[in-house]
C-alpha distance (Angstrom), angle and dihedral (degrees) to the residues before:
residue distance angle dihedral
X1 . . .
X2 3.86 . .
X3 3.60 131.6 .
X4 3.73 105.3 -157.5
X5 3.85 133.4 -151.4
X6 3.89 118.6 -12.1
X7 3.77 90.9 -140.6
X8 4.02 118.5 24.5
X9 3.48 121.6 -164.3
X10 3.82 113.5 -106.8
X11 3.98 87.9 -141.1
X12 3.30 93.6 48.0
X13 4.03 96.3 49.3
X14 3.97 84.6 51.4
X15 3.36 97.9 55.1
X16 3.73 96.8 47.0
X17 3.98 83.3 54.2
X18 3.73 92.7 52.4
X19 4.08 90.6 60.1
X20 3.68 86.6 67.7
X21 3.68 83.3 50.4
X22 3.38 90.9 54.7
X23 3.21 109.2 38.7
X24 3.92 91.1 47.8
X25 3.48 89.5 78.1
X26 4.20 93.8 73.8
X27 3.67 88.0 53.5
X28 3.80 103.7 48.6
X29 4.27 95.1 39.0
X30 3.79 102.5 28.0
X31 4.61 107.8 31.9
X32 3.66 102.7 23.6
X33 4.00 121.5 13.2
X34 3.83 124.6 22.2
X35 4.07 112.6 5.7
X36 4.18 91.0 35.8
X37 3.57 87.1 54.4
X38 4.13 96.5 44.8
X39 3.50 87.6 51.3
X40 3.71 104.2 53.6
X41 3.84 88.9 38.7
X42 4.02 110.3 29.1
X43 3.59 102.0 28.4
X44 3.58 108.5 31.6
X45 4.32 95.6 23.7
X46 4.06 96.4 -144.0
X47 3.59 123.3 88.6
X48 3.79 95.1 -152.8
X49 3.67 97.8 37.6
X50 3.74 95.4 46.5
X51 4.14 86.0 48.0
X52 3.69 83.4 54.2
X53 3.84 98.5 52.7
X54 3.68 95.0 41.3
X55 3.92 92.2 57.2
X56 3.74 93.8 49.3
X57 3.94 86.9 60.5
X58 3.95 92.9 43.0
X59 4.00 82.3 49.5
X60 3.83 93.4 52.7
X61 3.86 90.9 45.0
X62 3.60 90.6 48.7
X63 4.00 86.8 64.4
X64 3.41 95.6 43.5
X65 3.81 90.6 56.4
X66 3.74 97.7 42.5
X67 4.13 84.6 53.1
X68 3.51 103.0 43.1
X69 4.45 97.6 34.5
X70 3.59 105.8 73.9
X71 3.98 95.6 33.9
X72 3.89 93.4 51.2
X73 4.35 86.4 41.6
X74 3.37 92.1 54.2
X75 3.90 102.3 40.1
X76 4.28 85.3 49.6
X77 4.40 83.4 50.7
X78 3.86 78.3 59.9
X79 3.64 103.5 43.3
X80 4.01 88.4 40.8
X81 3.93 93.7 -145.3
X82 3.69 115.6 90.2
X83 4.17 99.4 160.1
X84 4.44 82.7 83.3
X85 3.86 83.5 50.7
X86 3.93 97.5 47.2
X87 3.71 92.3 40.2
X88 3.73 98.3 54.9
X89 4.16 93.6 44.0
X90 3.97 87.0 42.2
X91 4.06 91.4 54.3
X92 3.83 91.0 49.2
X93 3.82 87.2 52.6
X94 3.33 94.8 44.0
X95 4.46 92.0 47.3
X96 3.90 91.5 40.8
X97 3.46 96.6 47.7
X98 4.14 95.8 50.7
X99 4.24 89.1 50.5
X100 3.99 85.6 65.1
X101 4.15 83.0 80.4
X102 3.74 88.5 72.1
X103 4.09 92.4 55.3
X104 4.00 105.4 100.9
X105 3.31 133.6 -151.9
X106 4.00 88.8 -90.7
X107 3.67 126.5 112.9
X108 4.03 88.2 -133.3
X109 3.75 88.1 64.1
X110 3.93 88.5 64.1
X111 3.48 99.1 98.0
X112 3.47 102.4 41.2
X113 4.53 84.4 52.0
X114 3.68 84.5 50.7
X115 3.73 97.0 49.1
X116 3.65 94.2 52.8
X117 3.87 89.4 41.2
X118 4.01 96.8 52.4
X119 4.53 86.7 42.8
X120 3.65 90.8 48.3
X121 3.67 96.1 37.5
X122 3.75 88.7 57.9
X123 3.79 98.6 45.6
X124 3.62 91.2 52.1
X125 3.25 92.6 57.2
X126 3.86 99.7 43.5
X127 3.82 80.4 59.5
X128 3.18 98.3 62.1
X129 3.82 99.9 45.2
X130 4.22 76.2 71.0
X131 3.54 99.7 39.0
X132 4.24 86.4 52.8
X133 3.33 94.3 45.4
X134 3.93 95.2 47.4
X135 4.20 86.4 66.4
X136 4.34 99.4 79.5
X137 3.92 83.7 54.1
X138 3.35 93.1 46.2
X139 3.86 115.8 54.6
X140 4.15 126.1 3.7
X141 3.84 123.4 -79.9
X142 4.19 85.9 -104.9
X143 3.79 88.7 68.0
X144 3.40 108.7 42.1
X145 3.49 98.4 111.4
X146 3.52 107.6 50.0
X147 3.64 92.0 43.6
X148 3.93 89.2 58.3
X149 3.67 96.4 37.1
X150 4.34 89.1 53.4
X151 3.63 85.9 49.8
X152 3.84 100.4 48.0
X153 4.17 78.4 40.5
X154 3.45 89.9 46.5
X155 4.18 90.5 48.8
X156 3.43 89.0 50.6
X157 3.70 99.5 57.2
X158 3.71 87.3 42.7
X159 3.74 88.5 53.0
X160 4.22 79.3 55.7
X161 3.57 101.3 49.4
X162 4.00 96.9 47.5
X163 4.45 86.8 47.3
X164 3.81 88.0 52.0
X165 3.88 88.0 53.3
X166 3.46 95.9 41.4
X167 4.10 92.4 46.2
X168 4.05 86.9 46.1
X169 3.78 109.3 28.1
X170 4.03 94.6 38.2
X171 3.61 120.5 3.1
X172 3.73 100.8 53.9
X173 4.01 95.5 11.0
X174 3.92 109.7 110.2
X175 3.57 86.5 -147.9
X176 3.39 141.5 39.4
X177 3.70 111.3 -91.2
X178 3.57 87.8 -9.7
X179 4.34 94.2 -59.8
X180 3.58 98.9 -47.8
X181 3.73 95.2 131.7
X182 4.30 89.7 38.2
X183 3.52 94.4 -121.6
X184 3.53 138.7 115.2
X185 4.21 127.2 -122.6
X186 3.82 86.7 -121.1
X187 4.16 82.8 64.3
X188 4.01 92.5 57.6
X189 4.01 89.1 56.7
X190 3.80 125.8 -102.6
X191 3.94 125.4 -19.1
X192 3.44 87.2 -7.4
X193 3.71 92.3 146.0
X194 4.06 78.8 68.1
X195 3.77 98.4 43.3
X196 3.71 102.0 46.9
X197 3.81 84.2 62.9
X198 3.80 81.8 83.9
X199 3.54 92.6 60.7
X200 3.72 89.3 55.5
X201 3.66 99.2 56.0
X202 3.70 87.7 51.5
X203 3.60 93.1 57.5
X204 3.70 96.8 36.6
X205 3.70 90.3 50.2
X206 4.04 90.8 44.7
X207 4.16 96.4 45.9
X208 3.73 96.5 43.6
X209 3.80 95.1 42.7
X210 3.90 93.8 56.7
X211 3.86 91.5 81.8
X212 3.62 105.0 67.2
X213 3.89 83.1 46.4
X214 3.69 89.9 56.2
X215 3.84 101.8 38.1
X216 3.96 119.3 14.7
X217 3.67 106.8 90.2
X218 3.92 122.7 -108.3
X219 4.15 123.0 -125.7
X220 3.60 100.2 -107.9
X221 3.78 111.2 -105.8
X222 3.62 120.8 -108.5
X223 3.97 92.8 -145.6
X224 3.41 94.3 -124.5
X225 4.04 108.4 138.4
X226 3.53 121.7 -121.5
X227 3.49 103.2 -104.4
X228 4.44 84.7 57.5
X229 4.05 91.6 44.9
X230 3.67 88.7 48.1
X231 3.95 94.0 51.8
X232 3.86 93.8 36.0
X233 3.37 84.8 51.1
X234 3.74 109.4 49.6
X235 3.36 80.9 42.1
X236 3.82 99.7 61.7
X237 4.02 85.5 40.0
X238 3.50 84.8 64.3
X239 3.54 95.8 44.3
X240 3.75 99.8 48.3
X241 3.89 81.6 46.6
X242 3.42 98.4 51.6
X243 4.19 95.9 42.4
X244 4.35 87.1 45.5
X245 3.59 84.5 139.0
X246 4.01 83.8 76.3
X247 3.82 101.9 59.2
X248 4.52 93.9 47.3
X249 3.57 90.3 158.2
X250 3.66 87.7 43.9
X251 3.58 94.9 61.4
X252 3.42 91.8 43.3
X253 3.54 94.3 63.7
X254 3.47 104.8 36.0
X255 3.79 85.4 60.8
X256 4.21 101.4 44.2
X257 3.52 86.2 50.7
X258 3.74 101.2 46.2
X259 3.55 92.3 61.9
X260 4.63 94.6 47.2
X261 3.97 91.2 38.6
X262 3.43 84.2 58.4
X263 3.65 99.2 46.8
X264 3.51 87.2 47.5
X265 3.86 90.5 51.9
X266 3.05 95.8 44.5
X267 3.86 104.6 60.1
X268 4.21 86.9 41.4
X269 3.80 77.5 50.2
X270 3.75 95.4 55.6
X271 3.69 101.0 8.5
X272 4.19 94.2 110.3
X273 3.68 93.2 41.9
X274 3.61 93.0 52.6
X275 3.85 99.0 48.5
X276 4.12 86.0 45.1
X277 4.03 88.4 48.0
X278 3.84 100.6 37.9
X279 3.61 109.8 32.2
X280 4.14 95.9 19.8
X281 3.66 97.3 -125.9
X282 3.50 114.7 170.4
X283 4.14 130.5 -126.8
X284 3.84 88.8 -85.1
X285 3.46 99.4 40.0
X286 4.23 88.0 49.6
X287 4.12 85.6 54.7
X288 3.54 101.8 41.0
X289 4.04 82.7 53.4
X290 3.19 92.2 40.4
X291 4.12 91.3 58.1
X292 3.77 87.0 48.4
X293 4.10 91.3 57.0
X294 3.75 86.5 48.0
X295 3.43 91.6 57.7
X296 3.33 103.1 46.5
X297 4.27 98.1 39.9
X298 4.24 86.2 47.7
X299 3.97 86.7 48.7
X300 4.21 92.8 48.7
X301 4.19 90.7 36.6
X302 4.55 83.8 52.5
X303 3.97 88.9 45.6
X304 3.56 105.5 41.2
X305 4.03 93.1 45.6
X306 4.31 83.4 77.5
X307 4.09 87.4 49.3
X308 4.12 83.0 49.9
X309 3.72 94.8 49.7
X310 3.74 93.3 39.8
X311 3.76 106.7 39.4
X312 3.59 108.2 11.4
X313 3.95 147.1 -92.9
X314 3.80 94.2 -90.3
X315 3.61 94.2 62.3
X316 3.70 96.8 47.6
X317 3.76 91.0 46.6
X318 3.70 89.9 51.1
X319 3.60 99.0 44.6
X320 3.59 96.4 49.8
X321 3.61 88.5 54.8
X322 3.51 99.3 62.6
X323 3.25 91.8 43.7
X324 4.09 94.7 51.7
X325 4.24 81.1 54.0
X326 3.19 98.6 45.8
X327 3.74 97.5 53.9
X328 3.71 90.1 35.4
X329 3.71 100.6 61.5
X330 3.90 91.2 57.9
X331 3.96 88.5 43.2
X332 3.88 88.2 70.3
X333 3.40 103.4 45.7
X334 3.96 96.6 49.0
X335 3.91 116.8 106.5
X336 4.48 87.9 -176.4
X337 3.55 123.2 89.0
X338 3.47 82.4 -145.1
X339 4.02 99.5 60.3
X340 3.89 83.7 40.9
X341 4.17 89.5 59.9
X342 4.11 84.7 44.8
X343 3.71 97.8 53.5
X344 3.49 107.4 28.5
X345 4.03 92.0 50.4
X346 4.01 86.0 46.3
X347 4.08 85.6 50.6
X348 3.92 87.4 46.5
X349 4.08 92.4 54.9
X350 4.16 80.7 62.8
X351 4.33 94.6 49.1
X352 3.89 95.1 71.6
X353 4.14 102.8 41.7
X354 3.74 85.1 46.1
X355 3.60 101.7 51.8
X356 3.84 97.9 35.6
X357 4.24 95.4 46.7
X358 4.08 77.8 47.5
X359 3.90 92.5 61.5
X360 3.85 91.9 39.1
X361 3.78 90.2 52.3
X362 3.62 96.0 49.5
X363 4.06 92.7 46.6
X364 4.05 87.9 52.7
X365 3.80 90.0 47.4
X366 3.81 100.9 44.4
X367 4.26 108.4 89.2
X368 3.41 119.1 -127.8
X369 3.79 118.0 -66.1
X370 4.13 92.4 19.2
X371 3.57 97.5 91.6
X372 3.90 94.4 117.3
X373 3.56 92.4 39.1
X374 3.13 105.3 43.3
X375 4.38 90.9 49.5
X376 3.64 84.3 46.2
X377 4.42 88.2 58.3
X378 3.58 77.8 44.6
X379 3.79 93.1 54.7
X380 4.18 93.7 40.5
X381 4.08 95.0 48.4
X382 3.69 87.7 44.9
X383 3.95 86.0 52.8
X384 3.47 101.7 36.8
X385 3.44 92.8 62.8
X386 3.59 94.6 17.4
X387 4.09 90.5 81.6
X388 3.39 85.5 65.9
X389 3.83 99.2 75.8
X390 3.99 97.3 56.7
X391 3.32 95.2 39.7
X392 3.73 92.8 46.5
X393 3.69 85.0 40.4
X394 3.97 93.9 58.0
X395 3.61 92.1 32.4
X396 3.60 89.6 60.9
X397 3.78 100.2 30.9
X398 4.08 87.4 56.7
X399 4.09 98.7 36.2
X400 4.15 84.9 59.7
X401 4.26 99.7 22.9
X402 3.89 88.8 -123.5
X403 3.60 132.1 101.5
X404 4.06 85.1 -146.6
X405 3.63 90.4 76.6
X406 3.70 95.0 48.0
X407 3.46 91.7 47.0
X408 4.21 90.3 53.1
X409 3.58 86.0 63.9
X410 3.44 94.2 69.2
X411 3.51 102.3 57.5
X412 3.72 88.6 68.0
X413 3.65 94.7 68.7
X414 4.11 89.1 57.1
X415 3.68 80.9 58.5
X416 3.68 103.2 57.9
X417 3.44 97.1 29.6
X418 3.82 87.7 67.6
X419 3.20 95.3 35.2
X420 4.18 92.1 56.3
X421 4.30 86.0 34.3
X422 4.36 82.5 62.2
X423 4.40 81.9 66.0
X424 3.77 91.1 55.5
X425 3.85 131.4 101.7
X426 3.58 119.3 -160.8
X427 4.10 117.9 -148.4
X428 3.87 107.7 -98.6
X429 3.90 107.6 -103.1
């Protein structure tokens, strides 16, 4: 378990917040609310079918990641640096996710959307194994949790700020950036409005990223070349692998939370297309709920980070849990946009604390000098059974035509995943 710096740097701490800013701006545009939503609807032209095709490419990235994760983690615990790493996976994001302005509203641009989705998808996430893992090095073991839960806070706002300027400065502008450039959205090509929301996220992502570049301090390297991290560190992935026995409460973990992360992903995942396929809310109406989620999962991520600190990650995780059932069982039976606002905002309180005690749990668990591989197990048993969810998700959703059954599937994953968190013992603090 490490402890971290005695003193971090306030900068520093608020720069490594602002990356989930940043970064927050891919998930809420491009997975869940505006591009996931053109695609199934504008490009493909059927709800269920384009739910169906979007899954199989979150599926496929979901292998890649659980592949690639824990080798790259543990070859960058070798090398020591892991800004180079983050960098080079955050650029690719960033590129990948600005060429899904040329995809058209035209079923023959579905594989080139899906391409960039699935490449994008999977740098993004590589980043974040580093950015995790850069949290025990960055602040002491006795604030772990309200560092995480202000940045997953933090990210959630962020993921606020960049909907409200794609609702008002593209979405429902009639102008690009409200007529700077003197030219109409019908210029640009059609629903451009929608698709130049893509070129947004890359910049938002890009901008807001460049201060924990700039200011959060690196692990020092170890000089090892690349070629001697990358075989020192498959080989200690192997090891730690092989010796699992070792790291109980490790396990433990890694599996509980496989199964809720991906709950959780899943419905951010789906979350747009299901609101624009179940209740028929329209582009606007998906942001403007989308804001109102952000709100309320930054506001639950801030206030839980005390309860983290305070009383623990388990609790937090397990809490948030029951709460994300409770409100999710309801969600799935309503038939009113208005119960769906009341119970999918209540279930959106639950995202933040969740994910943010998760990362705080992990970075108390992980021994000293396993940061990157231990996020990167984090990242692979997330994955592994993290393809599960969209895949059971469009199983589901095309076995019964309705995105109602697919989303019932994930509410099963809640349940075990607090059922196998109950088995785990978190390191005294």
């Amino acid at each position: 378990m490490t402890t971290g710096p005695a003193a971090p740097s306030r900068r520093a701490i608020v720069s490594w917040c602002l990356y989930d800013w940043a970064n927050s701006a891919y998930n809420t545009i491009i997975t869940t609310f505006v591009f996931a939503v053109y695609f199934a609807r504008g490009v493909i032209g059927d709800p269920v079918e384009g739910t169906a095709r979007w899954s199989a490419a979150m599926t496929a990235a979901g292998v890649a990641i659980a592949v690639l994760g824990p080798i790259l983690g543990a070859i960058a615990d070798r090398a020591g640096r892991r800004k180079p790493w983050m960098a080079l996976f955050t650029l690719v994001t960033v590129l990948f996710t600005a060429a899904l302005w040329w995809v058209r509203p035209d079923p023959a641009d579905a594989a080139f959307a899906l391409a960039c989705v699935v490449i994008a998808t999977v740098s993004f996430e590589l980043a974040n194994v580093f950015y995790n893992a850069s949290l025990p090095g960055l602040v002491p073991a006795r604030l772990l949790g309200r560092v995480s839960g202000w940045g997953w806070g933090i990210g959630y706002f962020g993921g606020l700020a960049c909907l409200v300027l794609a609702l008002v400065g593209f979405v429902q502008a009639p102008a690009p950036l409200f007529g700077l450039f003197g030219m109409a959205w019908a210029d640009w090509g059609p629903q451009a409005n929608v698709r130049a929301t893509a070129l947004l996220a890359a910049a938002w992502y890009g901008l807001f990223a460049l201060p924990y570049f700039l200011w959060v301090p690196d692990e020092p390297s170890t000089g090892h070349g690349l070629l001697r991290a990358a075989r020192e560190g498959v080989a200690t992935l192997a090891a730690t692998l092989r010796g699992v026995r070792r790291h109980r409460q490790v396990v433990r973990f890694l599996v509980a939370s496989a199964f809720y992360r991906d709950g959780i992903n899943t419905i951010t995942a789906f979350g747009g297309l299901f609101a624009a396929g179940s209740f028929g809310m329209s582009f606007e109406e998906i942001l403007v709920f989308a804001i109102a989620l952000n709100v309320v999962a930054g506001t639950g991520a801030i206030g839980f980070a005390w309860m983290d600190d305070r009383a623990g990650a388990k609790p937090v995780i397990l809490v948030a849990l029951a709460g994300m059932t409770a409100c999710g069982v309801p969600l799935l039976l309503a038939t009113e946009r208005l119960w769906f606002w009341v119970f999918a905002l209540g279930l959106g309180l639950f995202f933040g604390p969740a994910q943010a005690a998760g990362r705080s749990m992990m970075a108390r668990l992980a021994p000293p000098g396993m940061a990157g591989e231990m996020f990167g197990l984090y990242g692979l048993t997330g994955r592994f059974v993290g393809f599960f969810g969209p895949l059971l998700f469009g199983l589901a959703t095309q076995a019964f035509a309705s995105q109602r059954a697919g989303m019932a599937t994930v509410l099963a994953f809640f349940v075990i995943g607090f059922g196998l968190m109950l088995a785990v013992r978190e390191p005294a603090r």
